[in-house]
C-alpha positions in Angstrom: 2.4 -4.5 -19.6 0.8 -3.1 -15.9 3.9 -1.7 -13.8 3.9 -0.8 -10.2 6.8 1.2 -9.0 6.9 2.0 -5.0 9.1 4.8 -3.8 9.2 7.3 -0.8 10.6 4.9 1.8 13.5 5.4 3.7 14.9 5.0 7.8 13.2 7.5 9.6 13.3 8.1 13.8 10.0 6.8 16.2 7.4 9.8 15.6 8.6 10.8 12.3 6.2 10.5 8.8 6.9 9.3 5.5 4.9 9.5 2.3 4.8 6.6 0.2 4.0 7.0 -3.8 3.0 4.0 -6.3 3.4 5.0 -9.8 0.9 2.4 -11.9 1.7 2.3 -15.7 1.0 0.4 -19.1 -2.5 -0.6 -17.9 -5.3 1.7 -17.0 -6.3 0.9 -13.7 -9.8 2.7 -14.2 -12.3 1.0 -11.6 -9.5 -0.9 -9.8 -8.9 -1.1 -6.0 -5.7 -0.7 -4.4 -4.2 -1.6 -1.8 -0.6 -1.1 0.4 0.9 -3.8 2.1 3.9 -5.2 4.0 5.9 -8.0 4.7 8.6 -8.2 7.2 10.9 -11.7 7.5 9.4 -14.5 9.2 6.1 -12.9 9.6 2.9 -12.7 6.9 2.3 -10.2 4.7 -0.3 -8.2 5.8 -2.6 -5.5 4.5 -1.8 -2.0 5.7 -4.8 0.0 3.5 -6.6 -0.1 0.5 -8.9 1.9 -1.2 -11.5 1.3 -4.2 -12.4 3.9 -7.4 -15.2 5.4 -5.2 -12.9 6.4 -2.7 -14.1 4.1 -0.2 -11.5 3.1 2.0 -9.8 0.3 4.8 -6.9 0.3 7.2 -5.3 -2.6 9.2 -6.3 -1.6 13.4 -3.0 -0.9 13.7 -2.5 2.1 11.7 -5.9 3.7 11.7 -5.5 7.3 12.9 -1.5 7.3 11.7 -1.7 6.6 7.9 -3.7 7.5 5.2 -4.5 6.0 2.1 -4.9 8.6 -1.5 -4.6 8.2 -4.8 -4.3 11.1 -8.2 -5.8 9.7 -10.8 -4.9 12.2 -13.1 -1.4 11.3 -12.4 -1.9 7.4 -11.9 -0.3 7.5 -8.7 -1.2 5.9 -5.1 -0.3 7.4 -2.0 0.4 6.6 1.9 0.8 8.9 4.2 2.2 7.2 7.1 2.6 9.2 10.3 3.9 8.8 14.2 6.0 5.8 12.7 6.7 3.4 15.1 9.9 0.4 15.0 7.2 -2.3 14.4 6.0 -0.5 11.4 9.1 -1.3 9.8 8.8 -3.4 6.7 8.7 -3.5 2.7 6.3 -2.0 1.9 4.1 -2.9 -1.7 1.1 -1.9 -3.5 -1.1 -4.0 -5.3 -3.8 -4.1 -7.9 -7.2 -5.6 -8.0 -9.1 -4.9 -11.9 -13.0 -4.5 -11.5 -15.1 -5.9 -10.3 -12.9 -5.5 -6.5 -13.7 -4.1 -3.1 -11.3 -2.9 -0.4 -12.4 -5.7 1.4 -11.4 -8.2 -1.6 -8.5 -6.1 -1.8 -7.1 -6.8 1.8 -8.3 -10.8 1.5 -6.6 -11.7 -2.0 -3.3 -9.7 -0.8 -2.2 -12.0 1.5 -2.9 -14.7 -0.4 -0.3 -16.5 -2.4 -1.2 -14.8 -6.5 -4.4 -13.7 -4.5 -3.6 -10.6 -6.9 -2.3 -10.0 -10.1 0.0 -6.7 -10.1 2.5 -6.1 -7.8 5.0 -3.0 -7.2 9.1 -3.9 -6.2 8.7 -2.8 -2.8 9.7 0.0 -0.7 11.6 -0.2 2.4 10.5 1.6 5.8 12.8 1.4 8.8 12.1 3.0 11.9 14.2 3.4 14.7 13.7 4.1 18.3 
């Protein structure tokens, strides 16, 4: 059965950085795209990045320039570097999974859909203060 386990977040201060990881297990994800996004109460999840097997990737405007999107596939692991965190950046944060045939674009559009994509991680929360 494909598992997605999030960890890496925490409470951090406005400015500081924090490296999200994605563990993906019991499926091989070979060819997939994947993506990072967040949900905060009240508002829609949205798509923070993704990024497909070529490496090709896509960030939401609002984080371009602060976080960045990797992934090991020798250890089956996603990444998300997220720097000069600001409050409104706070959220749980997932990571999702689109099987091949996918894009980054696809990616971002079937995330914020309801079942728009198939695997899901638990979540990972990110507070930032002021």
């Amino acid at each position: 059965q494909a598992q997605l386990m999030e960890s890496g977040g925490g409470a951090v201060q406005s400015g500081g950085s924090l490296r999200l990881s994605c563990k993906t297990s019991g499926y091989t994800f070979y060819g997939a795209c994947l993506g990072w996004f967040r949900a905060t109460p009240g508002k829609e999840r949205e798509g923070v990045a993704a990024i497909d097997a070529d490496g090709d990737t896509k960030y939401a405007d609002s984080v371009k320039g602060r976080f960045t999107i990797s992934q090991d596939s020798r250890k089956n692991t996603l990444y998300l570097q997220m720097n000069n965190l600001q409050p409104e950046d706070t959220a749980m944060y997932y990571c999702a999974a689109d099987r091949p045939p996918c894009s980054v674009t696809t990616v971002f559009s079937l995330g914020v859909m309801e079942a728009g994509l198939s695997y899901w991680g638990q979540g990972t929360q990110v507070t930032v203060s002021s």
